[in-house]
Biotite code that builds the C-alpha atoms (Angstrom):
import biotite.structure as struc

atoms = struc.array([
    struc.Atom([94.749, 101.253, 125.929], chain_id="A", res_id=1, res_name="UNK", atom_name="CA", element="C"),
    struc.Atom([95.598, 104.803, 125.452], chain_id="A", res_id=2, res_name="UNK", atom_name="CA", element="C"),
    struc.Atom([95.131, 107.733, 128.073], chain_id="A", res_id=3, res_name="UNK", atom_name="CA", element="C"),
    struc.Atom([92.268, 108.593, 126.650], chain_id="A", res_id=4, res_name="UNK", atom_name="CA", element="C"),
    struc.Atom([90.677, 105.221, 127.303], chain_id="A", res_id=5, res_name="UNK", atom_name="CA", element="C"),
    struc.Atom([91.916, 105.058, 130.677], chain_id="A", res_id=6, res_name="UNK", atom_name="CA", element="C"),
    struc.Atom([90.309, 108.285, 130.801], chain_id="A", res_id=7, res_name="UNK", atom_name="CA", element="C"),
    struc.Atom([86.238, 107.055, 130.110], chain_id="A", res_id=8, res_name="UNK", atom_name="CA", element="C"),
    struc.Atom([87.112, 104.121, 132.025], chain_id="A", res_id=9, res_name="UNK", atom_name="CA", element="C"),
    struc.Atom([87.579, 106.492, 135.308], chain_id="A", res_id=10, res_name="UNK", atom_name="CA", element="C"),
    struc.Atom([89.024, 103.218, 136.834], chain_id="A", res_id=11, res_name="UNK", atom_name="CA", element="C"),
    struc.Atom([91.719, 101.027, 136.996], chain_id="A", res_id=12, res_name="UNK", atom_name="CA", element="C"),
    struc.Atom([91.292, 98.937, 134.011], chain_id="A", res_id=13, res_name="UNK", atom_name="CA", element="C"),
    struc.Atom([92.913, 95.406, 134.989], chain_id="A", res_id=14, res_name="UNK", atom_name="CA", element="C"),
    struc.Atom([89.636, 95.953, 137.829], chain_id="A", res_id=15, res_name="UNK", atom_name="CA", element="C"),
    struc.Atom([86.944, 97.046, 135.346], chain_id="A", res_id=16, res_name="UNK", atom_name="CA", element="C"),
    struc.Atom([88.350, 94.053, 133.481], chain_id="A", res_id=17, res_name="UNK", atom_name="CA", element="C"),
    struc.Atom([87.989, 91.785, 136.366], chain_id="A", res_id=18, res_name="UNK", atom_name="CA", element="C"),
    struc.Atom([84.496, 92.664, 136.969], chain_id="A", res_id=19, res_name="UNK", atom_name="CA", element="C"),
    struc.Atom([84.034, 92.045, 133.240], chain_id="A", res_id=20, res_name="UNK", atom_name="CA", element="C"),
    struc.Atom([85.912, 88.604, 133.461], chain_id="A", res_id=21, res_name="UNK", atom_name="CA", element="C"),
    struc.Atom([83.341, 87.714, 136.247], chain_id="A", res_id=22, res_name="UNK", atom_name="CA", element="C"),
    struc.Atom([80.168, 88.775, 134.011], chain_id="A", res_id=23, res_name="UNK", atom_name="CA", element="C"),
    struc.Atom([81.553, 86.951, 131.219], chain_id="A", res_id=24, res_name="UNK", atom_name="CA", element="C"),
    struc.Atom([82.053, 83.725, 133.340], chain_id="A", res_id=25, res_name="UNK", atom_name="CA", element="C"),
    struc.Atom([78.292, 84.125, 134.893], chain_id="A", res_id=26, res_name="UNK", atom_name="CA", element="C"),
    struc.Atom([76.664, 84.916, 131.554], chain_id="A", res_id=27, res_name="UNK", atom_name="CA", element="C"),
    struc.Atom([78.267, 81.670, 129.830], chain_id="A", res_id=28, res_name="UNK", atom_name="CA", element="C"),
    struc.Atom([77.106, 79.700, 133.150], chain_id="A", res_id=29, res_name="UNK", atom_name="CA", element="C"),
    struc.Atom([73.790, 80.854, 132.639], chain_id="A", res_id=30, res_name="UNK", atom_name="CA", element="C"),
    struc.Atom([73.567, 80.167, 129.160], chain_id="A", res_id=31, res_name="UNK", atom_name="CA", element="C"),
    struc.Atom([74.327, 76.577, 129.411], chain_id="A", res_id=32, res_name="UNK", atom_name="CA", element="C"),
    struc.Atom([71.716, 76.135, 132.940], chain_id="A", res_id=33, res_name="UNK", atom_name="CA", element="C"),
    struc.Atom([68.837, 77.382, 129.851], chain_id="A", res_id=34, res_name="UNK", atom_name="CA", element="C"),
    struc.Atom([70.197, 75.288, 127.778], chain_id="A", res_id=35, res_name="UNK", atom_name="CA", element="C"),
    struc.Atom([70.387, 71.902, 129.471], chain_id="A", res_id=36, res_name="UNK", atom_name="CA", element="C"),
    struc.Atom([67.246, 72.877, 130.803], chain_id="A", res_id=37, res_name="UNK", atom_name="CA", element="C"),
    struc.Atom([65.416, 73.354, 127.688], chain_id="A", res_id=38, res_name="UNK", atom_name="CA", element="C"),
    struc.Atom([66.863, 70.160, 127.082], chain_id="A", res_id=39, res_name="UNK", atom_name="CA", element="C"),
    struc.Atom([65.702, 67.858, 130.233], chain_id="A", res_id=40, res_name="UNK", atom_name="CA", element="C"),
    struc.Atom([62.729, 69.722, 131.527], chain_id="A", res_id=41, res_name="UNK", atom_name="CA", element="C"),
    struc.Atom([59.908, 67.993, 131.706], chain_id="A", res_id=42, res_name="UNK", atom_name="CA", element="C"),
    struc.Atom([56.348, 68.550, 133.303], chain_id="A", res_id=43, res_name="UNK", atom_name="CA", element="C"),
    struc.Atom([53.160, 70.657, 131.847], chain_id="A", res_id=44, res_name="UNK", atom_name="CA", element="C"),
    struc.Atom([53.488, 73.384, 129.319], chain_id="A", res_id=45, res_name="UNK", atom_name="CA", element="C"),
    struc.Atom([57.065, 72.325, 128.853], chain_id="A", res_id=46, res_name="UNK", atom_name="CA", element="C"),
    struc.Atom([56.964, 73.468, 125.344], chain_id="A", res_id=47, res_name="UNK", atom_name="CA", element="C"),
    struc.Atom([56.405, 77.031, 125.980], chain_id="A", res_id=48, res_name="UNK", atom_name="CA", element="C"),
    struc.Atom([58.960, 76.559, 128.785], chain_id="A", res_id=49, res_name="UNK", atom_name="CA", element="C"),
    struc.Atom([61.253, 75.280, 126.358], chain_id="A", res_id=50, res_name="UNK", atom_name="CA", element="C"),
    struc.Atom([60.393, 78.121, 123.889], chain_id="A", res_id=51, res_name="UNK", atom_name="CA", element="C"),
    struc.Atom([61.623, 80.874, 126.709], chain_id="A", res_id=52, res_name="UNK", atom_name="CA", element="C"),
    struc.Atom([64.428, 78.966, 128.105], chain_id="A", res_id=53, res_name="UNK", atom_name="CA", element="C"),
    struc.Atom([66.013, 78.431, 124.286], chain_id="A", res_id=54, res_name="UNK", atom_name="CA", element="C"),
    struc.Atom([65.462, 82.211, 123.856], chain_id="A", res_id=55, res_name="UNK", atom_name="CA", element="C"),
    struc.Atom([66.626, 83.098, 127.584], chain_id="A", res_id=56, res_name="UNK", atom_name="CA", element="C"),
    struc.Atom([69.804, 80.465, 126.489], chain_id="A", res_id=57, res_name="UNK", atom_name="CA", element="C"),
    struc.Atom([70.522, 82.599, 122.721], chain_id="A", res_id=58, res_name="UNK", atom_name="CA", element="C"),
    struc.Atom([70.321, 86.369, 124.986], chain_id="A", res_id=59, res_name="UNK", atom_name="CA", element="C"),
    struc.Atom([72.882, 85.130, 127.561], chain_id="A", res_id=60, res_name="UNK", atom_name="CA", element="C"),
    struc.Atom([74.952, 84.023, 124.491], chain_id="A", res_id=61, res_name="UNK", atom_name="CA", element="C"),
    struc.Atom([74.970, 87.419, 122.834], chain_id="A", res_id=62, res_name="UNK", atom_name="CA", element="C"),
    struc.Atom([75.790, 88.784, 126.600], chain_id="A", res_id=63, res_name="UNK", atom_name="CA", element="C"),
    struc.Atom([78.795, 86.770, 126.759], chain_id="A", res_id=64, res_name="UNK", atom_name="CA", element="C"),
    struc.Atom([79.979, 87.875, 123.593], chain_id="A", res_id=65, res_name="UNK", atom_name="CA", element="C"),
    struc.Atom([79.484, 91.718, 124.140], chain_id="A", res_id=66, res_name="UNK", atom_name="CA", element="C"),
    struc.Atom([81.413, 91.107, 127.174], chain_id="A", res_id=67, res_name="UNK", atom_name="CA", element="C"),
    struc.Atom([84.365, 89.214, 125.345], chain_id="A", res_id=68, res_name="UNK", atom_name="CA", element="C"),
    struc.Atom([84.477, 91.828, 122.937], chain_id="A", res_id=69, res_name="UNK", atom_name="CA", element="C"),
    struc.Atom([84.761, 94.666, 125.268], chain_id="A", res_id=70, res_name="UNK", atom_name="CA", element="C"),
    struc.Atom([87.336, 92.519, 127.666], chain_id="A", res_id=71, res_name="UNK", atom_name="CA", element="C"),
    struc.Atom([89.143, 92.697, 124.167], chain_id="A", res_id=72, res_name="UNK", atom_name="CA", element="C"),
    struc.Atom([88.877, 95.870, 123.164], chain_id="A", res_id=73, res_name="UNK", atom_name="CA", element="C"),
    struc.Atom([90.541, 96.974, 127.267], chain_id="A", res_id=74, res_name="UNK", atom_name="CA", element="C"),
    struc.Atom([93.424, 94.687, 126.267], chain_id="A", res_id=75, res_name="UNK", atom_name="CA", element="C"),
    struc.Atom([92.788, 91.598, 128.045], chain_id="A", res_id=76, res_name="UNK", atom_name="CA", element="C"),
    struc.Atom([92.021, 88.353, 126.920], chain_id="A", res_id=77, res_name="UNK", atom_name="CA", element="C"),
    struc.Atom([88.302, 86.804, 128.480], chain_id="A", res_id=78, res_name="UNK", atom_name="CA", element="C"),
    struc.Atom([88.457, 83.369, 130.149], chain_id="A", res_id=79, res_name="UNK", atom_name="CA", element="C"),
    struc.Atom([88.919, 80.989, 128.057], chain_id="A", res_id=80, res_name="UNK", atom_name="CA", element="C"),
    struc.Atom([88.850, 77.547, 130.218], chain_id="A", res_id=81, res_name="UNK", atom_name="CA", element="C"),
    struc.Atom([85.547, 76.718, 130.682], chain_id="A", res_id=82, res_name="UNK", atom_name="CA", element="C"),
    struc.Atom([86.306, 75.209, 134.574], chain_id="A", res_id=83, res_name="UNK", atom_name="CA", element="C"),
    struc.Atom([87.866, 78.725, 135.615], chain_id="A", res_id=84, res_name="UNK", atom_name="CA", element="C"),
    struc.Atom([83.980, 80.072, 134.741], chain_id="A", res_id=85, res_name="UNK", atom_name="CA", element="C"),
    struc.Atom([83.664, 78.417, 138.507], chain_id="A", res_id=86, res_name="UNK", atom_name="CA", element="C"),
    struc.Atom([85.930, 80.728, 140.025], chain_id="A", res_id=87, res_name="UNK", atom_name="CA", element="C"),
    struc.Atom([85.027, 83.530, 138.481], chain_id="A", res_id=88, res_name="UNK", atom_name="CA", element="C"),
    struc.Atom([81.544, 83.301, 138.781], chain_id="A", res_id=89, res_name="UNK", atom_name="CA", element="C"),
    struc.Atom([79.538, 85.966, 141.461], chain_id="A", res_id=90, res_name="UNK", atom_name="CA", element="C"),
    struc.Atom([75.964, 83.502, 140.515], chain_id="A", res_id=91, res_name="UNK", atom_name="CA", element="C"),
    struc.Atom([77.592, 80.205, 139.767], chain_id="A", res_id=92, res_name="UNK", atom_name="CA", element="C"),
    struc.Atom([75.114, 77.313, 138.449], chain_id="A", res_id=93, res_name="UNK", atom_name="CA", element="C"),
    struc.Atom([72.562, 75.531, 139.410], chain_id="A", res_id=94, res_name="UNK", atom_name="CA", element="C"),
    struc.Atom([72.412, 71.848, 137.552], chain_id="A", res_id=95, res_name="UNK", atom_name="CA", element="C"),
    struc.Atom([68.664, 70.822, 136.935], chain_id="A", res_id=96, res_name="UNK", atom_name="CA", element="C"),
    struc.Atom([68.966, 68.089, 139.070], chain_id="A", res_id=97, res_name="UNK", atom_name="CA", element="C"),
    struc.Atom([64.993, 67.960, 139.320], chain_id="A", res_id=98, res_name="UNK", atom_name="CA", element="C"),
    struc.Atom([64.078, 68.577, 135.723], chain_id="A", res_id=99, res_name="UNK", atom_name="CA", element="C"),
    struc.Atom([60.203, 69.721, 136.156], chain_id="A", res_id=100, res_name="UNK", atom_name="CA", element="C"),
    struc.Atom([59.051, 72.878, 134.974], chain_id="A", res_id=101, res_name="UNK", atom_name="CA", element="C"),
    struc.Atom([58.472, 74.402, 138.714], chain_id="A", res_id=102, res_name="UNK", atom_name="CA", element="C"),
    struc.Atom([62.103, 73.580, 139.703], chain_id="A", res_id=103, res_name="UNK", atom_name="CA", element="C"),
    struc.Atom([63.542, 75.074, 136.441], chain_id="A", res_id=104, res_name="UNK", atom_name="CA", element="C"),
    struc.Atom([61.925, 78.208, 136.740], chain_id="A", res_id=105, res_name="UNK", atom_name="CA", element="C"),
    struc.Atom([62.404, 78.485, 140.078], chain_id="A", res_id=106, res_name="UNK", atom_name="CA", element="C"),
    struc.Atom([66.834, 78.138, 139.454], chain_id="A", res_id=107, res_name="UNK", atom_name="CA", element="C"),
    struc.Atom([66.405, 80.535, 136.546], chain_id="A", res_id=108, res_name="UNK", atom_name="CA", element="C"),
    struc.Atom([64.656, 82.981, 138.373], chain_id="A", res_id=109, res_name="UNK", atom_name="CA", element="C"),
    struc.Atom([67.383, 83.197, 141.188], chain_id="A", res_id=110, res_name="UNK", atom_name="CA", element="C"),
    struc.Atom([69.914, 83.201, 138.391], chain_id="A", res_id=111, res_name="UNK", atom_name="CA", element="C"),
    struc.Atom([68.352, 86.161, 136.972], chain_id="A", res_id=112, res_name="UNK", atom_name="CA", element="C"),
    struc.Atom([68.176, 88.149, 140.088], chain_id="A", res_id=113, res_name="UNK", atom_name="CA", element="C"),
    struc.Atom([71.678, 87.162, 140.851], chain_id="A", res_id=114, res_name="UNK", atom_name="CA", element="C"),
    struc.Atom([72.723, 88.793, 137.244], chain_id="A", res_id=115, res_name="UNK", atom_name="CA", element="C"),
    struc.Atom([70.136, 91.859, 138.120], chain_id="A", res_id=116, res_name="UNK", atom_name="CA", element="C"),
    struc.Atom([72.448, 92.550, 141.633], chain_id="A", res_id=117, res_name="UNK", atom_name="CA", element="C"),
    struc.Atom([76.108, 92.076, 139.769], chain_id="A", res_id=118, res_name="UNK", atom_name="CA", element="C"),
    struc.Atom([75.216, 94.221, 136.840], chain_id="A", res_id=119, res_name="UNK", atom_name="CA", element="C"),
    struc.Atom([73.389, 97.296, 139.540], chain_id="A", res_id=120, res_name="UNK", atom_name="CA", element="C"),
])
């Protein structure tokens, strides 16, 4: 990255690309807790649940790769072991161990406000 770059940056860019690294690892995290729970939820109006969760799962997708991209584009490389997404999580994950629709909602809604207080 040139001077310039460093320059809009206005920080040290291994720690902007830190912070990055740990958006990156939450946004893949979250994408696969909508997944799998599009996938095992059950309960009443699951299919509208399942509807939002699959979309929810395809904008924490595109997330991840802005992210990767711009990890890129400050000369670093994103994570690319899924198990170090773990340790460089700030919201980790939250298995749907109890696959009805209140329980669902309810981890996806923390997850959310998790994301909401990393990216303020």
């Amino acid at each position: 990255m040139g001077t310039k770059g460093i320059e809009i940056v206005g920080m040290n860019v291994n720690d902007l690309i830190g912070l990055l690294s740990k958006a990156y690892a939450d946004e893949w995290l979250a994408y696969d807790q909508y997944w799998i729970g599009a996938k095992v939820i059950k309960g009443p109006m699951k299919e509208a649940v399942i509807a939002e969760l699959t979309q929810h799962a395809g904008d924490e997708l595109r997330h991840a790769d802005m992210l990767a991209r711009r990890i890129i584009q400050l000369g670093g490389t994103p994570v690319t072991e899924p198990e170090e997404w773990y340790s460089h999580s700030n919201c980790g994950y939250d298995a749907p161990a109890d696959p009805f629709v209140k329980a669902i909602l309810e981890q996806n809604i923390k997850g959310e406000q998790c994301a909401i207080l990393t990216y303020q």
